[in-house]
C-alpha positions in Angstrom: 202.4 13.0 62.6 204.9 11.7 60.5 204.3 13.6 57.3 205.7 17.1 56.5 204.8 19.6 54.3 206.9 20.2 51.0 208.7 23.0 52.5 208.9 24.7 55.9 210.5 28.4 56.5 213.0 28.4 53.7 213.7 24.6 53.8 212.8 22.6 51.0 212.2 19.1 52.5 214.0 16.2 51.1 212.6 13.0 53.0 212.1 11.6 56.5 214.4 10.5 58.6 212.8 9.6 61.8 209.8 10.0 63.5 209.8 10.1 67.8 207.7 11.4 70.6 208.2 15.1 70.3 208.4 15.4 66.5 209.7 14.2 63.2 213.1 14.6 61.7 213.8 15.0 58.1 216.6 16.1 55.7 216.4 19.6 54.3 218.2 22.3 52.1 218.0 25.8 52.8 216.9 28.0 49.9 219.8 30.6 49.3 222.5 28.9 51.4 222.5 25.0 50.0 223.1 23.5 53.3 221.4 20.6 54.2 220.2 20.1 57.4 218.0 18.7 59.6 214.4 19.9 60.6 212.8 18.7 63.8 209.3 19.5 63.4 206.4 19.3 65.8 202.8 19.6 64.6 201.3 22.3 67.1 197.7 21.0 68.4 195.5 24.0 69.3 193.1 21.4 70.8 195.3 19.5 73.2 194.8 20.8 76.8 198.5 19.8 77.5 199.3 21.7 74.3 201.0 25.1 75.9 203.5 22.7 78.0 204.2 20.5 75.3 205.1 23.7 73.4 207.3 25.3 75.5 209.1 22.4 76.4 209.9 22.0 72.8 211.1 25.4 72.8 213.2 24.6 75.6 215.1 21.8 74.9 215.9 23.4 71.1 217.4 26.5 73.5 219.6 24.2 75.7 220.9 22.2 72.9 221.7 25.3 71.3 223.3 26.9 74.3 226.0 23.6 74.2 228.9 24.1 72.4 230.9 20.3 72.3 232.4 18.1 69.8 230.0 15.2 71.2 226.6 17.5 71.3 224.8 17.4 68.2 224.8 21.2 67.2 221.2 23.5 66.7 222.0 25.9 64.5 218.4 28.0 64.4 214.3 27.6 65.9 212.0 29.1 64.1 207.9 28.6 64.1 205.1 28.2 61.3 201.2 28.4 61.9 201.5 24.7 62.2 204.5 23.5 63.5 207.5 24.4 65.6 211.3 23.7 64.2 214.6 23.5 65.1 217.5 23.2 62.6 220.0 20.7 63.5 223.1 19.4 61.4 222.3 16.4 59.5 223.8 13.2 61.5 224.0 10.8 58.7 226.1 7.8 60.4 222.8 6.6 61.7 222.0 5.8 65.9 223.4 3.5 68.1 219.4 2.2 68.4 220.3 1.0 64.8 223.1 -0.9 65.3 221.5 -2.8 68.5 218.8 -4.2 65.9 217.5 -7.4 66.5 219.9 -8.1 70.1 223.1 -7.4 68.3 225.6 -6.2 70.6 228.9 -3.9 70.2 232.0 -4.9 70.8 234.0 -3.9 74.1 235.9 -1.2 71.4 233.3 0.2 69.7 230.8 0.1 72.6 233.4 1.9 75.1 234.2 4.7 72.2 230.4 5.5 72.1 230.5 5.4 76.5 233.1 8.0 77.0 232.3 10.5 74.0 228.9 10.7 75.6 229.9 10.8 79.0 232.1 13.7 78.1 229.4 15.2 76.4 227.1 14.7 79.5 230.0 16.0 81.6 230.0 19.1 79.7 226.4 19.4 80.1 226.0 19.1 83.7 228.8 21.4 84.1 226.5 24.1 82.9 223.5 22.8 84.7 221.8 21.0 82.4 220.3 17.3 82.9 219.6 15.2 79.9 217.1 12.9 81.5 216.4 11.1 78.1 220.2 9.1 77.3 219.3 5.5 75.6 220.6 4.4 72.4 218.3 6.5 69.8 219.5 9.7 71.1 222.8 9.1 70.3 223.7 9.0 66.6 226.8 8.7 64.9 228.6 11.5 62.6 229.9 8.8 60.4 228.6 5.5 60.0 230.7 2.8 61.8 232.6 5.2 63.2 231.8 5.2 67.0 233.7 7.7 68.0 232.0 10.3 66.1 229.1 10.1 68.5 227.2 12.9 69.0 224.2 12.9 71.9 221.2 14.9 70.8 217.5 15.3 71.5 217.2 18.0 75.1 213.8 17.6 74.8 213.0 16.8 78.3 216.4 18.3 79.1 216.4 20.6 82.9 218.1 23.2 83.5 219.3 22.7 87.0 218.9 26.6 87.9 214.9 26.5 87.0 212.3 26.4 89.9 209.7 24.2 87.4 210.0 21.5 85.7 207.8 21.3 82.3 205.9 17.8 82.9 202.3 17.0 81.9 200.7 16.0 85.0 201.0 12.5 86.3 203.1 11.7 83.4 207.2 10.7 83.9 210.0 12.3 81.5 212.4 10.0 79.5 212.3 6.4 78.6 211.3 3.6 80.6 214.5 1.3 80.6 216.7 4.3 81.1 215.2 6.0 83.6 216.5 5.3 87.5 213.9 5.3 90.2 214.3 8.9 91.5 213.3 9.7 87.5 209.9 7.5 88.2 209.2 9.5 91.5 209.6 13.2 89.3 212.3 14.0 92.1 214.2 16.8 91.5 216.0 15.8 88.8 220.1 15.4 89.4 223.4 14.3 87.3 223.4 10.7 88.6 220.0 10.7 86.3 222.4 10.7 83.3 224.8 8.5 85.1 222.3 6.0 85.3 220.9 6.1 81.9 224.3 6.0 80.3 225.0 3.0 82.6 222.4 1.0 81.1 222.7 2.0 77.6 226.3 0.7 77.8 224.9 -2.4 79.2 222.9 -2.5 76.0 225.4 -2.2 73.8 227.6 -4.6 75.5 224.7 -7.3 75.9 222.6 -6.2 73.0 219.6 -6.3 75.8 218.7 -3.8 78.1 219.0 -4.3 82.3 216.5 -6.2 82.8 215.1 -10.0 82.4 212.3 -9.1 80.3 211.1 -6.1 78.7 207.8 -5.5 81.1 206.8 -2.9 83.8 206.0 -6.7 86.1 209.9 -7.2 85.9 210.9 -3.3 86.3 209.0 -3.2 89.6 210.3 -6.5 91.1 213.8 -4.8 90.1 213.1 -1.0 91.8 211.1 -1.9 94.8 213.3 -4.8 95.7 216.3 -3.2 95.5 217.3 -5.7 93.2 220.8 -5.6 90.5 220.5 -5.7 86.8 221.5 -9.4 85.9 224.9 -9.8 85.3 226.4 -8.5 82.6 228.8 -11.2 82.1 226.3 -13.7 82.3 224.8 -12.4 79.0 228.3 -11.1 77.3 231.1 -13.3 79.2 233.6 -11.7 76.6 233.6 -8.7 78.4 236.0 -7.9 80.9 235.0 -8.2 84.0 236.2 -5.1 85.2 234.4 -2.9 82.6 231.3 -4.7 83.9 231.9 -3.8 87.0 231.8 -0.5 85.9 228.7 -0.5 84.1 227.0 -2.1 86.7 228.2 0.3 89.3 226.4 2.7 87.3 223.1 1.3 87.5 223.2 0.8 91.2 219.4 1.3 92.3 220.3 3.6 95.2 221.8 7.0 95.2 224.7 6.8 97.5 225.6 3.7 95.7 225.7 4.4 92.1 229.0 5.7 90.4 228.4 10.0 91.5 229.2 11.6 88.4 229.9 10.8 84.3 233.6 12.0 85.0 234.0 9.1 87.5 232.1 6.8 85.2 234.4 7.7 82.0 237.9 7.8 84.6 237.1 4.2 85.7 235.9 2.5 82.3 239.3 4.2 81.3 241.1 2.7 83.8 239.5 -1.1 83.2 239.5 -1.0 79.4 243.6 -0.6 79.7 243.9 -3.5 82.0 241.9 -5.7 79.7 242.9 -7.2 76.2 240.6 -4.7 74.8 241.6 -2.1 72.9 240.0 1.1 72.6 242.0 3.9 70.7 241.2 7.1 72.6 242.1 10.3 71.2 244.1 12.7 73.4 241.0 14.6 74.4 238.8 12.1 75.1 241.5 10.1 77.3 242.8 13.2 79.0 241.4 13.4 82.9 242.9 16.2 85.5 244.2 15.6 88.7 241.0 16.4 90.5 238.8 14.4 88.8 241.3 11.3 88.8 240.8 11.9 92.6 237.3 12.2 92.3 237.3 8.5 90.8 239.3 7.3 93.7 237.5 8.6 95.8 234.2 6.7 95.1 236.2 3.5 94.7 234.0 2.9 98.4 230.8 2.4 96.5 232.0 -0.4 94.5 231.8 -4.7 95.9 235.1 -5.3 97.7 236.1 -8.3 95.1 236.4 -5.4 92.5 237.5 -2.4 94.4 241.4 -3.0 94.9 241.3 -4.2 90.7 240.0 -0.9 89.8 242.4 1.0 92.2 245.2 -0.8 90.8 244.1 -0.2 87.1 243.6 3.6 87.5 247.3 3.9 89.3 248.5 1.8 86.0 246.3 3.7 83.6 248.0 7.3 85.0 250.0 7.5 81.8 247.9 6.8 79.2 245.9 10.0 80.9 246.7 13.2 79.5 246.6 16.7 81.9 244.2 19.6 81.1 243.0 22.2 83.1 240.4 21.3 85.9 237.1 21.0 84.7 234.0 22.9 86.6 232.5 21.5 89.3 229.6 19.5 88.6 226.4 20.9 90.4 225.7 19.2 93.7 224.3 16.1 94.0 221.7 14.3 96.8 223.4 11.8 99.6 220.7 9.1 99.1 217.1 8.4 98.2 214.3 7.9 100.9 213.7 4.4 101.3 210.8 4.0 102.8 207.2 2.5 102.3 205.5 5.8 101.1 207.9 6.0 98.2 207.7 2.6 97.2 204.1 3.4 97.0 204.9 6.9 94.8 207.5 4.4 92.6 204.6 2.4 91.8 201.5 5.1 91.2 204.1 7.0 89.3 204.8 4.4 86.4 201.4 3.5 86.2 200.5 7.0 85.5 198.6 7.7 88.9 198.8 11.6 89.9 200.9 12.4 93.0 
């Protein structure tokens, strides 16, 4: 339902701003206070059998986002609940979503694309840090603070969101979380959800922006299958966007390695190593001091996984993160991501769960 009413709580409601899956956004003022925000309000459906999930999964994802406090998470400032609908107050974004800017195949550049990369990848860092999975990164959950200004991203939307400290996981049955050409193939097989489900989902949504397509040939499940259950790699990235370095696409397509054990294992490692190639390439990213700055232990972290990489790029990233050490800045040692699976199971039974489990067959 797209429409709202006139006014909801003590918001008077100015117009509509988007409409998704769990609910529609639109620009508000409070009553007394003048602040303009945004609502996100979802129509409450007595009727619907999946109704009570659906509910307090909303519910949910409103209390994680609110319990994240970063420059790069979109901040919830209250929830509050009508006969009708269920609403979070949000600040207004008004620099629009990265979804908007990859209209029609468009792509970023290296600059603007990487800017968008790491301020989400700290903000997922954050995140995971405190137990808390996204499992729903893609380019219309990130919006912009200022329009044009990529490094004012801000990532937003927890609404399918697990926290990693919960025993259940709020899922309609036989139905899969996130979006389909974000989602890796643990997502697809509801596995317990982990960090390198973010890792993968950023990977491709910074293929996207650097390709203005998304990982795969074609847009259709035929194509996604062929991909997942034969183990297959995105196509190259330099085959669609040659003018990007080929050690940042590398990187990217590190990150959308298939298996577990061989995807890039956290978004610190991602962010240290697109660091790391963006200064040995004639891009130029201007990274604030914050953003740049990577301790000790994770810069060891980053070498560490060099292993997972092909050969012809690992010694080229080694050398760029040894070059890269000064343009890194020192802060304290950031909490320990929570832990995170060796490998997924390859064998026949869960090719077979892959498959029912896309096409919406219950376990």
């Amino acid at each position: 339902m797209s429409a709202l009413p006139p006014r909801l709580g003590s918001y008077r409601v100015r117009s509509i701003v988007g409409v998704g899956g769990m609910g529609t956004v639109a620009a508000a003022a409070h009553d007394h206070l003048g602040r303009v925000v945004a609502l996100k309000a979802r129509a409450r459906e007595a009727l619907d059998d999946d109704e009570p999930l659906l509910y307090e999964r909303f519910r949910l994802g409103a209390r994680l986002q609110a319990s994240l406090s970063h420059p790069h998470i979109a901040q919830v400032f209250d929830y509050f609940e009508t006969d009708a609908y269920q609403v979070a107050v949000l600040e207004l974004l008004e620099g629009g979503s990265v979804e908007a800017m990859l209209e029609d195949g468009q792509a970023l550049s290296v600059e603007d694309a990487a800017q968008v990369a790491l301020g989400a990848a700290e903000a997922l860092g954050y995140a995971h840090a405190r137990g808390v999975v996204h499992r729903d990164i893609k380019p219309g959950n990130l919006l912009l603070r200022q329009a044009g200004a990529p490094a004012t991203v801000q990532v937003t939307d927890f609404g399918v969101a697990r926290a990693l400290d919960t025993t259940s996981d709020l899922t309609v049955a036989g139905a899969n979380v996130g979006t389909l050409w974000y989602m890796p193939p643990e997502q697809f097989n509801h596995e317990t959800p982990t960090p390198l489900v973010d890792v993968y989902a950023l990977g491709a949504t910074t293929y996207e922006m650097l390709t203005g397509h998304i990982p795969f040939r074609e847009a259709s499940h035929a194509e996604l299958f062929r991909r997942f259950l034969d183990r297959q790699p995105p196509p190259p990235l330099r085959d669609r966007s040659p003018q990007v370095p080929a050690l940042v696409a590398a990187v990217v397509e590190q990150a959308l390695a298939v298996e577990v054990a061989d995807r890039i294992p956290s978004v610190e490692v991602f962010a240290t190593w697109l660091t790391a190639a963006l200064a040995g390439s004639a891009a130029r990213v201007t990274l604030d001091a914050q953003r740049a700055a990577q301790a000790d232990a994770a810069r060891a972290r980053a070498v560490e996984a060099l292993g997972c990489l092909p050969a012809a790029h690992r010694a080229a990233l080694a050398s760029a993160l040894g070059a890269s050490t000064a343009r890194l800045v020192e802060q304290p040692t950031p909490v320990a991501p929570p832990r995170l699976p060796a490998s997924i199971d390859d064998d026949d039974d869960d090719d077979r769960t892959l498959v029912g489990a896309v096409l919406g067959e219950d376990d």
